[in-house]
C-alpha positions as CSV (number, residue, x, y, z in Angstrom):
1,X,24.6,-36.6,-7.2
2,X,26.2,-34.8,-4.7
3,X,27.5,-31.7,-6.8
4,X,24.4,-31.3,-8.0
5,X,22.6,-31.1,-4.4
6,X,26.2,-28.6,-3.7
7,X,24.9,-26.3,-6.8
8,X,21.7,-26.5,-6.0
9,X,22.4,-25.0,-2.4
10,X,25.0,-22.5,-3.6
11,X,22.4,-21.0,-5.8
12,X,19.4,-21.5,-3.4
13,X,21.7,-19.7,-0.1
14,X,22.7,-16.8,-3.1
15,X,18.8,-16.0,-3.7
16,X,18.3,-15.8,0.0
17,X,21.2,-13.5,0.8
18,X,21.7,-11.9,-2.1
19,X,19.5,-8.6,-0.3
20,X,21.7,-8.4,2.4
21,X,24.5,-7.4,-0.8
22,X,21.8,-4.9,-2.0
23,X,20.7,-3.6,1.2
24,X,22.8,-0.6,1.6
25,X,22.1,0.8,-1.5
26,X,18.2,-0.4,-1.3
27,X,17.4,0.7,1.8
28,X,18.8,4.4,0.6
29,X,16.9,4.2,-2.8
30,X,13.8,3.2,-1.1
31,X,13.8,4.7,2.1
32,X,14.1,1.9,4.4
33,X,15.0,2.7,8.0
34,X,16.5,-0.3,10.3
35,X,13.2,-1.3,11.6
36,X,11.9,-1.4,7.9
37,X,14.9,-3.3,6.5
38,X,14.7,-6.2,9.3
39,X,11.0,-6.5,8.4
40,X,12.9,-7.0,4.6
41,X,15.4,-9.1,5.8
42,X,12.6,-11.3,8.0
43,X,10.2,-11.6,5.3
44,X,11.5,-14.7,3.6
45,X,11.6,-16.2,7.2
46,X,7.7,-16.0,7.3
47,X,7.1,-18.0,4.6
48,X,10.3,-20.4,4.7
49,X,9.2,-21.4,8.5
50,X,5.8,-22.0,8.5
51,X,6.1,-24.0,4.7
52,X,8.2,-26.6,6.2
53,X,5.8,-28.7,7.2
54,X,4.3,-28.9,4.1
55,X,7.1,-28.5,2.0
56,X,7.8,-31.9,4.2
57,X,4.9,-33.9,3.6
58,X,5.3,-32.6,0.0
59,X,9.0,-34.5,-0.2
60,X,7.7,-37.7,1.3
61,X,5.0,-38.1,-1.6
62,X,6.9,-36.5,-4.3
63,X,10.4,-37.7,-6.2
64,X,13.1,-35.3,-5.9
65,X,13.7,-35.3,-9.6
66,X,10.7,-33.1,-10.1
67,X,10.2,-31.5,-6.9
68,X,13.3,-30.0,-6.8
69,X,13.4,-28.7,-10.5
70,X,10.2,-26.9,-10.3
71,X,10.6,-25.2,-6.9
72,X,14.2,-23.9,-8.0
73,X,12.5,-22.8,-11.5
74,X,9.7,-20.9,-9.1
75,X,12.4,-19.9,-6.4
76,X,14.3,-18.1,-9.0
77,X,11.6,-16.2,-11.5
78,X,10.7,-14.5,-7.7
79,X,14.4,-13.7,-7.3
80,X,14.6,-11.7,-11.0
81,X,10.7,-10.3,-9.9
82,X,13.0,-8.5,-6.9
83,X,15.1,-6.7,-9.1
84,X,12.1,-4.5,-10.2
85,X,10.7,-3.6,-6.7
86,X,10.3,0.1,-6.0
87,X,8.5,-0.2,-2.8
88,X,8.2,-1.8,0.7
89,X,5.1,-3.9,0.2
90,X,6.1,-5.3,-3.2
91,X,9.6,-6.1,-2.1
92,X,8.1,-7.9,0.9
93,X,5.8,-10.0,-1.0
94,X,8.2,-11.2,-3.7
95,X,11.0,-12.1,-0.3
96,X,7.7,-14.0,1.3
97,X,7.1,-15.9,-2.1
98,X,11.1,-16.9,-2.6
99,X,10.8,-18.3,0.9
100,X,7.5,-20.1,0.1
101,X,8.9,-21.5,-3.0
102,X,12.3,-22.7,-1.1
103,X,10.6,-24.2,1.8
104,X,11.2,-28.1,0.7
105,X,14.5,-27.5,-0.6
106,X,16.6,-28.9,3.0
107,X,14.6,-31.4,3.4
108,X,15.0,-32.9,-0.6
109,X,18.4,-32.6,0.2
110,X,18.4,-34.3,3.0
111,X,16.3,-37.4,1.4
112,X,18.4,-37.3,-1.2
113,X,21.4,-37.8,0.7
114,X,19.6,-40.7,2.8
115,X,18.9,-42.3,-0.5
116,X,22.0,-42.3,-1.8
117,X,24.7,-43.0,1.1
118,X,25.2,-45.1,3.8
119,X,25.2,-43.9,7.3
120,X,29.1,-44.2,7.6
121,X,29.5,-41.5,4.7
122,X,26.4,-39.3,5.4
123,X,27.6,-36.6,7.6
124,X,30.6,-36.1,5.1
125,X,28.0,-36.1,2.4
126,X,25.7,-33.6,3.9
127,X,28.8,-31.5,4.9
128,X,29.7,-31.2,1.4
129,X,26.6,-30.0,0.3
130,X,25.9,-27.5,3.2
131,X,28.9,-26.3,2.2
132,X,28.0,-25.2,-0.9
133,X,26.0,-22.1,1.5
134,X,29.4,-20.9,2.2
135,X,31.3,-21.5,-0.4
136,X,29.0,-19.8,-2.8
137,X,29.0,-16.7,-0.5
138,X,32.5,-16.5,0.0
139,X,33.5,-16.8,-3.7
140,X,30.4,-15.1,-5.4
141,X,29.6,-12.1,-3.2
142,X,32.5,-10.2,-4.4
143,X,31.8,-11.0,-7.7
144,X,27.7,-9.6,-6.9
145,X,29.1,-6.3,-4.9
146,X,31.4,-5.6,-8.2
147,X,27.9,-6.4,-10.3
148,X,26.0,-3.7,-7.9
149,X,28.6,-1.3,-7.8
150,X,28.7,-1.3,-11.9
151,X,25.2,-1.8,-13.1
152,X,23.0,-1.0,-9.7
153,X,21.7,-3.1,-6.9
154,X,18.9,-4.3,-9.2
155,X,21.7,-6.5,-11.3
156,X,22.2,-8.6,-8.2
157,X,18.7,-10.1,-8.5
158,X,19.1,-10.5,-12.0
159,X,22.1,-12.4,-12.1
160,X,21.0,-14.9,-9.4
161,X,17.6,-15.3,-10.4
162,X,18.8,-16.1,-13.7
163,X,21.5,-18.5,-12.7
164,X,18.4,-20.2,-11.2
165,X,16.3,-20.6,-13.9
166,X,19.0,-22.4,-16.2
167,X,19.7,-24.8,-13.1
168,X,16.3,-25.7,-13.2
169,X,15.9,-27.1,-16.3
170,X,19.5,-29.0,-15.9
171,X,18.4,-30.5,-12.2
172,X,15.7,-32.5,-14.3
173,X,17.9,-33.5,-17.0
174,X,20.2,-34.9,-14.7
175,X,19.3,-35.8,-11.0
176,X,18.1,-39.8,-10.7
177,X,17.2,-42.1,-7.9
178,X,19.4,-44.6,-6.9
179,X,16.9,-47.5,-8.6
180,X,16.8,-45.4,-11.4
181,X,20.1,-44.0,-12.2
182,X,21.7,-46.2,-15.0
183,X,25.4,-45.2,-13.5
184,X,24.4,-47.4,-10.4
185,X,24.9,-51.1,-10.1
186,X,23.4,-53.8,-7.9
187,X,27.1,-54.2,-5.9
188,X,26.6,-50.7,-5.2
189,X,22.7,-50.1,-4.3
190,X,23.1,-53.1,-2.1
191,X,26.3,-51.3,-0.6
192,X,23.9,-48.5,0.3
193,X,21.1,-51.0,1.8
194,X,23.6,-52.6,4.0
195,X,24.7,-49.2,5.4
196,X,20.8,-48.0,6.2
197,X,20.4,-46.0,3.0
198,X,17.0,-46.2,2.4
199,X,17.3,-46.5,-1.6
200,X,14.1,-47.9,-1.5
201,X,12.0,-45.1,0.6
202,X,9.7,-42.5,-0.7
203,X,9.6,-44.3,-4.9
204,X,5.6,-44.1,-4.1
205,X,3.5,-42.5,-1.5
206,X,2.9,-45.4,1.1
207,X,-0.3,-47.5,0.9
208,X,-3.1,-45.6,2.9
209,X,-0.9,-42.8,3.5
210,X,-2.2,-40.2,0.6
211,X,-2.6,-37.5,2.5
212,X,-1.8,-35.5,5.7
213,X,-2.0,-37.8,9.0
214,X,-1.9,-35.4,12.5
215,X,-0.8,-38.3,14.2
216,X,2.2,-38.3,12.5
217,X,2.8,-34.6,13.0
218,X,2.1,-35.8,16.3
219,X,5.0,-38.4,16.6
220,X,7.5,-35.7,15.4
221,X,6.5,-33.0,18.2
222,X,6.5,-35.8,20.8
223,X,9.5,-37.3,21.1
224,X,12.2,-35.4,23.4
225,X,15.0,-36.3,21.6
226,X,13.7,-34.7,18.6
227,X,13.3,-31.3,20.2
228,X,16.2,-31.2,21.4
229,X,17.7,-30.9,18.1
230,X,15.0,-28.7,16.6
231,X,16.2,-26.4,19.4
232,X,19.6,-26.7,18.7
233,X,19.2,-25.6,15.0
234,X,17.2,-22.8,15.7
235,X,20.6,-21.8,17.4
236,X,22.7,-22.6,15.2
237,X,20.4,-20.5,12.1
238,X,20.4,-17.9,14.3
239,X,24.2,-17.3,14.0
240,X,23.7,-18.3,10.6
241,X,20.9,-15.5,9.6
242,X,23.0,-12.5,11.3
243,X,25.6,-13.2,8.4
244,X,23.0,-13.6,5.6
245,X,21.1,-10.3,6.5
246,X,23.0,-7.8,9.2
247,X,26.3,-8.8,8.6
248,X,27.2,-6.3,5.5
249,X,25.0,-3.6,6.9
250,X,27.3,-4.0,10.1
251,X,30.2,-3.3,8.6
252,X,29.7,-0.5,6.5
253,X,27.5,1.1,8.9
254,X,28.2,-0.4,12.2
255,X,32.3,-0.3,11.5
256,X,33.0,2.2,8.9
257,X,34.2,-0.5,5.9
258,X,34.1,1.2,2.4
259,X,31.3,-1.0,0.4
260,X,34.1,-2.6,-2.0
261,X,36.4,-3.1,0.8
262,X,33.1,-4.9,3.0
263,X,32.4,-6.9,0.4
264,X,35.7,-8.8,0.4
265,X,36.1,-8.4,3.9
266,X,33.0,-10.3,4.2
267,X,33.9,-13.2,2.3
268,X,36.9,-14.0,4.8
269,X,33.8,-15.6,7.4
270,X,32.0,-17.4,4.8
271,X,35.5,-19.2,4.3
272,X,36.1,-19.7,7.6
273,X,32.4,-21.0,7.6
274,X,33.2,-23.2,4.6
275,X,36.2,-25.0,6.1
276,X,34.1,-25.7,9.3
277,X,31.6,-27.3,7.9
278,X,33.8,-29.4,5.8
279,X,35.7,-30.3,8.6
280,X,33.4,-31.3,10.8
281,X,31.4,-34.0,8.4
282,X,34.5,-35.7,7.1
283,X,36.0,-35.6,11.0
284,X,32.8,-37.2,12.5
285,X,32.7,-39.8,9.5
286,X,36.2,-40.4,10.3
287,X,34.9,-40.9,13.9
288,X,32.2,-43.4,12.9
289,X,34.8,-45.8,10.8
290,X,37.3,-45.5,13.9
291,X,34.1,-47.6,16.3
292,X,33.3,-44.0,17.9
293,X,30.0,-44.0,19.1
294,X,27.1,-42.3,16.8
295,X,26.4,-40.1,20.1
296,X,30.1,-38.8,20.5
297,X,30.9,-38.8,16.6
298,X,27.9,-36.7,15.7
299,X,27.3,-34.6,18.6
300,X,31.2,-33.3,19.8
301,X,31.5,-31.3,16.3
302,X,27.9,-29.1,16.7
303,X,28.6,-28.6,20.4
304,X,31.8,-27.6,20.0
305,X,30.8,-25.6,17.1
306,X,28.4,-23.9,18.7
307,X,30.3,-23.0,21.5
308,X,33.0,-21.8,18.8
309,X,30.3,-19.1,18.2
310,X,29.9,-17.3,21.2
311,X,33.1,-15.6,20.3
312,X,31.1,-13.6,17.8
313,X,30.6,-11.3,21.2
314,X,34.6,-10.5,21.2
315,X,34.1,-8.4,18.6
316,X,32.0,-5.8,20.4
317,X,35.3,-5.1,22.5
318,X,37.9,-4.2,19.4
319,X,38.1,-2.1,16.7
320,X,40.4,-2.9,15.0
321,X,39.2,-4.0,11.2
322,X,41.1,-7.0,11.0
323,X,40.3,-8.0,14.9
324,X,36.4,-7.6,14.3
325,X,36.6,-9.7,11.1
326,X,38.9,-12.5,13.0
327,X,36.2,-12.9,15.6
328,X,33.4,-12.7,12.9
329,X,35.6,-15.4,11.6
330,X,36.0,-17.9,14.4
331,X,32.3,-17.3,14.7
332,X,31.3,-18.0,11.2
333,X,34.2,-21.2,11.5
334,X,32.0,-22.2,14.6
335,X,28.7,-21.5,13.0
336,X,29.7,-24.3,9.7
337,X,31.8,-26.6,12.4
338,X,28.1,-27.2,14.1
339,X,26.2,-27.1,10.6
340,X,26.2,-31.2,10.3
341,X,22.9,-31.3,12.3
342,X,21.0,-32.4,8.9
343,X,23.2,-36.0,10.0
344,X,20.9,-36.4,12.7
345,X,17.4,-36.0,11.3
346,X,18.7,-39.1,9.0
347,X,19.9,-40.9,11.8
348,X,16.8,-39.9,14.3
349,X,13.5,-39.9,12.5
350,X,11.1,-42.9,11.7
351,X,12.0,-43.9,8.8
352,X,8.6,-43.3,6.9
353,X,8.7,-40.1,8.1
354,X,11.9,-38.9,7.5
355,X,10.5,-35.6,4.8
356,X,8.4,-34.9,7.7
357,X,10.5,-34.4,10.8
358,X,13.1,-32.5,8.0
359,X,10.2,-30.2,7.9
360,X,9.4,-29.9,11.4
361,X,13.4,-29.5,12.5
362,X,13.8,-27.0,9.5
363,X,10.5,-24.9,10.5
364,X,11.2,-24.4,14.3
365,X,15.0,-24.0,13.1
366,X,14.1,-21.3,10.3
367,X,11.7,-19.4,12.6
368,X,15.3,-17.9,13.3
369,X,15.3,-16.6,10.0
370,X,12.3,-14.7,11.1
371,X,13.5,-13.7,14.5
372,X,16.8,-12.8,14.1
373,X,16.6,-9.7,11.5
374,X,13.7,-8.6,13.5
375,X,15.0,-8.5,16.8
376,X,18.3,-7.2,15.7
377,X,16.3,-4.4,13.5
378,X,15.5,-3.1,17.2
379,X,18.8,-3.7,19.1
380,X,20.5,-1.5,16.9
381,X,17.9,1.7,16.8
382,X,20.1,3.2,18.9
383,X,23.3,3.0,16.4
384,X,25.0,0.6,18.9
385,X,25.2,-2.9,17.6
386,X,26.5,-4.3,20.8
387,X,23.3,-5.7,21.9
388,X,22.7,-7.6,18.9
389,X,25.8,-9.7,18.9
390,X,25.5,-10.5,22.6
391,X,22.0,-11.8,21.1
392,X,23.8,-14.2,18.9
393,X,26.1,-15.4,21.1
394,X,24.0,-15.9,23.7
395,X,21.3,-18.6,21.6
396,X,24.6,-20.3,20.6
397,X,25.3,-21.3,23.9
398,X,21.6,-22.2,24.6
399,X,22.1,-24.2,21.4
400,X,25.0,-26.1,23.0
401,X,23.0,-26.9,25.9
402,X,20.1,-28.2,24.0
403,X,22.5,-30.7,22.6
404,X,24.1,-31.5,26.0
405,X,21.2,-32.1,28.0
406,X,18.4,-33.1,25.7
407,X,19.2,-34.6,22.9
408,X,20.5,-37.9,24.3
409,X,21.8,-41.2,22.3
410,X,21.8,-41.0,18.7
411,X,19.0,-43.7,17.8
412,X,16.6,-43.8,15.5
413,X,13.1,-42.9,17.3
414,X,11.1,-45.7,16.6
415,X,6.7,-45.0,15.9
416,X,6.6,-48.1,18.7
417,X,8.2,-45.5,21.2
418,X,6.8,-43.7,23.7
């Protein structure tokens, strides 16, 4: 179950970055200025955020079996649409539809993982799959700059969308729940019980419960603890978002890289990125097993990862090549070190609403998505990308704080609490 939920987010991160490979050759077919491509780069953002909610209360009432395998089928026919853009408006609308039709897909994962392992093994479980966002990247972009440079920047979004498609139809074949996954036996779904895997949670929409409740959108919002880590991972998505949209327009613009030559380059911080995040969820499990507090085990990796990527800012002060990719690098190592935070809407939220506050943490988190090609779109009018990496850096470090001071003990936020 978990190499599918990895494949799943290797192909959903490729169809949301797969226009910052296209972008340089885009924007000069179509005309895009900076302004123009951030509003590109932002447009999947405006759809992604604000869905979350529902794309929430949609995975607390549907089973991930189908859910999943229809919004990846939908996710990826707007991803091939992209390859036959020739304007600004169409382009935008097919980016605002991929992020509408991707909006559940975190928190799916992240009910899938709940369902399925114990809260010893979760963070290593959830660092596997986010890893798949990095991985995918690191290995596959080459392979989609090659693809561009050959047969146009039209063949990226062919080739991903139609990855997509095929995955679709092979999620439904083979994704289960635990109670109804023949390859699982009692020893092992009571394993699962015993370490607060709710195996059980989200088979049918609870009794009295069929549709939308604000008061439970109210819980969410008004528990402290909560915000503190929706802050935190609009932090860390902001770091995140530079590398999926600015980060190759950076260095072939910004630092003079030849596009073949960027494109490898660029895989060197999705690496760093990948071993991070892998890193991070196995050493906090290991944490957990050694009788280190949930608190400690779970929040020393993302605040030390965040803090990890305010370095990005060291590379406004070299120019070397190799000396701007090392601190993109430690950034991007920083960036996946931190990207465990998924660990604590499992081990936070009230249980029956666990598809809910995913949406909520992933909405005000993703609002980066929106912010963050914008803002930098304007920082860099001036040719000078300076500004925009101090930017980054700088809602790292407010990140970090949010998980200092606000966040608190890691306990589950009862509906009893106030």
């Amino acid at each position: 179950m978990l190499g599918l939920l990895f494949v799943t987010v290797v192909i959903n991160y490729l169809d949301r970055s797969n226009l910052s490979v296209a972008a340089t050759d885009l924007a000069r077919d179509l005309r895009f200025d900076s302004v123009q491509l951030g509003l590109i780069f932002s447009a999947f953002g405006w759809s992604y955020a604000f869905l979350q909610i529902p794309g929430g209360w949609l995975v607390d009432r549907f089973r991930p079996r189908v859910l999943y395998a229809t919004i990846c089928l939908f996710w990826s026919v707007a991803t091939v649409l992209q390859g036959f853009a020739g304007g600004f408006l169409l382009l935008f609308g097919l980016r605002l539809l991929l992020g509408a039709c991707e909006a559940p897909a975190f928190p799916i994962c992240n009910r899938v993982v709940t369902k399925w392992f114990p809260d010893r093994e979760r963070a290593g479980a959830i660092a596997s799959y986010t890893s798949g966002q990095f991985v995918g990247l690191a290995f596959l972009t080459p392979l989609l700059v090659m693809a561009q440079t050959h047969w146009g920047w039209h063949a990226v979004f062919f080739l991903t969308g139609g990855i997509g498609i095929v995955w679709a139809g092979l999620w439904y074949l083979w994704y289960r729940d635990p109670t109804d996954s023949r390859w699982i036996n009692p020893a092992e779904l009571n394993y699962i019980r015993a370490g607060d895997g709710l195996v059980e949670e989200g088979t049918k929409a609870p009794a009295g419960q069929a549709g939308f409740a604000w008061a439970d959108l109210k819980l969410v919002l008004g528990r402290r603890k909560l915000w503190g880590i929706y802050i935190g991972q609009f932090a860390v998505n902001s770091t995140l978002w530079f590398f999926l949209t600015w980060f190759p327009t950076y260095l072939v613009k910004y630092r003079g890289f030849d596009f073949i030559k960027a494109g490898f380059m660029a895989s060197v911080p999705f690496l760093a990125a990948f071993c991070g995040v892998l890193s991070s969820g196995f050493l906090s499990d290991f944490m957990i097993r050694r009788g280190v507090t949930p608190t400690v085990a779970r929040k020393v990796p993302i605040i030390s990862g965040l803090l990890l990527s305010t370095s990005i800012i060291g590379a406004n002060y070299v120019d070397d090549p190799k000396l701007v990719v090392m601190f993109m690098a430690i950034a991007f190592f920083g960036n996946g070190f931190s990207s465990i935070t998924w660990v604590l809407v499992s081990s936070l939220a009230p249980r029956r609403l666990l598809g809910l506050t995913g949406g909520v943490f992933n909405f005000i988190g993703n609002l980066a998505s929106i912010t963050v090609p914008i803002v930098i779109g304007l920082l860099v009018r001036g040719n000078n990308f300076a500004p925009a990496l101090l930017y980054v850096g700088g809602l790292a470090l407010l990140g970090a704080l949010s998980y200092l001071f606000i966040v608190g003990n890691v306990e589950r936020v009862e509906e009893s609490q106030k």
